[in-house]
N, C-alpha and C positions, 0 to 999 in steps of 0.2 A: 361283510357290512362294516365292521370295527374297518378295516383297511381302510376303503372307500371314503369314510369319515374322516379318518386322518389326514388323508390325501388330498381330500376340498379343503379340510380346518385348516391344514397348513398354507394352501394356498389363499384362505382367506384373511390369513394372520398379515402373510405377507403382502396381501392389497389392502389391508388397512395401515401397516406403517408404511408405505406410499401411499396414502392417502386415497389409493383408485375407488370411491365408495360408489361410482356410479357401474362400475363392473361388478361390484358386490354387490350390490343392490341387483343388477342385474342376471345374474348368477343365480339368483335366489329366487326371481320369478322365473326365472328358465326351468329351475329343479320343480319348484311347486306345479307349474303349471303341464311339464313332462310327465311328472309322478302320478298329480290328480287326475288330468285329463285322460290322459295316457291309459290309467286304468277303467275309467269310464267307458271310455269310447272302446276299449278293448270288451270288455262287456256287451255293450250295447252291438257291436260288429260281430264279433266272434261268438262268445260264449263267460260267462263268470265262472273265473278258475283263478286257481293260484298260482298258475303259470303267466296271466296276464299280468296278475300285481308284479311277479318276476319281472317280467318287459317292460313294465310303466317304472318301478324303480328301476331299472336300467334308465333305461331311457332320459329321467329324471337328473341321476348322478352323471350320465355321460356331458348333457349338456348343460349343467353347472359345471364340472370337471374344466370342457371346453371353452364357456364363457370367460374364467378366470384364466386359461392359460393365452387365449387370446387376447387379452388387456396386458399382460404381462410378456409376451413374448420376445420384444428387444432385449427387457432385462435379462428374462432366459438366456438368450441367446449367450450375451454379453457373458454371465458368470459361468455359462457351460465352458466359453474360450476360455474364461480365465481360471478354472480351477479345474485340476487335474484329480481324473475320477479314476480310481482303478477296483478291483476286488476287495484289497487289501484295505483301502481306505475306508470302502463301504463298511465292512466288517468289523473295521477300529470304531467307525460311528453308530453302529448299530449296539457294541456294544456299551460304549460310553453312556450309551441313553436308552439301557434295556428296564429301567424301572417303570418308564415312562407308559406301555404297555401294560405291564406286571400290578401299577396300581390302577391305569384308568380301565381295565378286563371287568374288575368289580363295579364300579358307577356303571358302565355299560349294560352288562348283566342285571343290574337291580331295575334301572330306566327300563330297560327291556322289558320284564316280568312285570311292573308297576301300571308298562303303557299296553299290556294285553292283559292283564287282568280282567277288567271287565268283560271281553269276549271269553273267555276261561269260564268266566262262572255264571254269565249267563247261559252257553253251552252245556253245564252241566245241571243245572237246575231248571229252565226253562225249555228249549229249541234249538234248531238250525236256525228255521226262521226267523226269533228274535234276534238272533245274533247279527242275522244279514240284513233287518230293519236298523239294529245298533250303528252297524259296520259303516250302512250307506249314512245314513244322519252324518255320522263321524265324519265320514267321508266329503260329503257337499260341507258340512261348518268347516273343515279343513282345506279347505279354497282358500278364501278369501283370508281366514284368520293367519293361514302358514304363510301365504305373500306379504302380508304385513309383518309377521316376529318378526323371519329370517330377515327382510332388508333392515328394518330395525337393529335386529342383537348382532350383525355387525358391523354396522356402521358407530353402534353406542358403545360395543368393545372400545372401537378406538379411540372414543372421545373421555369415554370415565377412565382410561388410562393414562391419558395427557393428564385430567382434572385432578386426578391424585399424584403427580407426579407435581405437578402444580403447587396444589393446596395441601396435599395429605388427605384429605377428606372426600368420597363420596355422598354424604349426604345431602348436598343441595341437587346437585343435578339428577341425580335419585329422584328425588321430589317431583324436579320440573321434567324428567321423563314419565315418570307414573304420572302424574295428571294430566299430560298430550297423549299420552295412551290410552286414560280412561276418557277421554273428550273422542279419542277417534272411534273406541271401541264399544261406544254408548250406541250409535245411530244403526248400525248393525245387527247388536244385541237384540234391540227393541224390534226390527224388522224381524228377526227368525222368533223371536220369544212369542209374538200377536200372529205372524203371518208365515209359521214355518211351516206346518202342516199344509195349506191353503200353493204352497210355494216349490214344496215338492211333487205334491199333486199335479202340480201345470207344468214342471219340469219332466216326472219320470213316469206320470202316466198315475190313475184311482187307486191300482193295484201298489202303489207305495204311499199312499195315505196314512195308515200308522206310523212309519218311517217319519211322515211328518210332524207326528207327535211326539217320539225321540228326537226328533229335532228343537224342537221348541225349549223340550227341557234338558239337553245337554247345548245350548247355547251359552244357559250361564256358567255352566262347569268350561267350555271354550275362552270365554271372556275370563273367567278368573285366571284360568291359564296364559292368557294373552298378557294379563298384567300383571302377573308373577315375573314374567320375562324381566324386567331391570334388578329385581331383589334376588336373582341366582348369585 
């Protein structure tokens, strides 16, 4: 997983200083809607296993992966002719920049632990069950809210880089991102917080009616999260 992430990050580092924000934008509904769908419909066809969430992230990563290297593929090309790759080289770079791993291993591992948490110990104090009412809620708020970060957090990478590069200063544009986030992230909020029970109900069938009431009240734990995104 750490790989994989590095592998998109860097490719989206490098379509933000080319400016390509409409392939990173698009990249990032590719992966959201591979990832989420992907597992759903692998559900709903097949069977719910952790072999599908397997194939939905798959699936997910391959065609983010692909999006960006097809917006980018001239320039590929171009630096492929122009810079000679051998073993040796690889090796020299690999280890010029083995810190780089060595410290991001730990934020990874914490994010990890922090973002199953919750399934961890309702697992252990409550059910299967509530877990798998947790999981799905999680899982349909995590549509809509993941399509919005991701095209967001990298598009605004490149722009509060300019601005400090600029100004020095992050704090205006800071501002004017959190309050078009909380303006986008308002109308939605309000829709699953009055009408999320009522909403998976007609989506996934009576028998997730609870689910809907996990829904309701991990919207605003969604939304806070959504609008943390610019104060990372």
């Amino acid at each position: 997983t750490g790989a994989r992430k590095r592998a998109w990050g860097n490719l989206s580092y490098w379509a933000a200083r080319d400016e390509r924000f409409t392939a990173m934008a698009a990249s990032d509904v590719a992966y959201s809607l591979g990832e989420r769908f992907g597992s759903l419909a692998w559900g709903f066809a097949v069977a719910p296993s952790s072999l599908g969430l397997f194939v939905a992230r798959f699936i997910g990563v391959f065609l983010r992966i692909a999006t960006l290297i097809h917006a980018g593929r001239a320039e590929m090309r171009r630096l492929f002719r122009s810079v000679a790759i051998s073993p040796a080289s690889l090796r020299a770079t690999a280890i010029r920049h083995k810190k780089f791993p060595l410290l991001q291993i730990w934020a990874v591992l914490l994010n990890t632990i922090s973002s199953q948490l919750p399934s961890l110990l309702l697992g252990k104090y409550f059910s299967v069950r509530v877990v798998g009412y947790y999981g799905m809620s999680e899982r349909m708020l995590g549509i809509p809210i993941s399509l919005l970060r991701d095209a967001i957090a990298t598009v605004t990478f490149s722009t509060m880089a300019k601005e400090y590069q600029r100004t020095g200063s992050l704090t205006d544009i800071t501002k004017n991102i959190f309050l078009r986030m909380t303006q986008i992230s308002f109308f939605p909020l309000l829709i699953f917080t009055v009408f999320g029970k009522e909403l998976l109900q007609a989506v996934l069938g009576a028998e997730w009616t609870e689910a809907g009431v996990y829904c309701r009240i991990l919207s605003v734990w969604q939304a806070f999260g959504f609008l943390n995104m610019p104060l990372k």
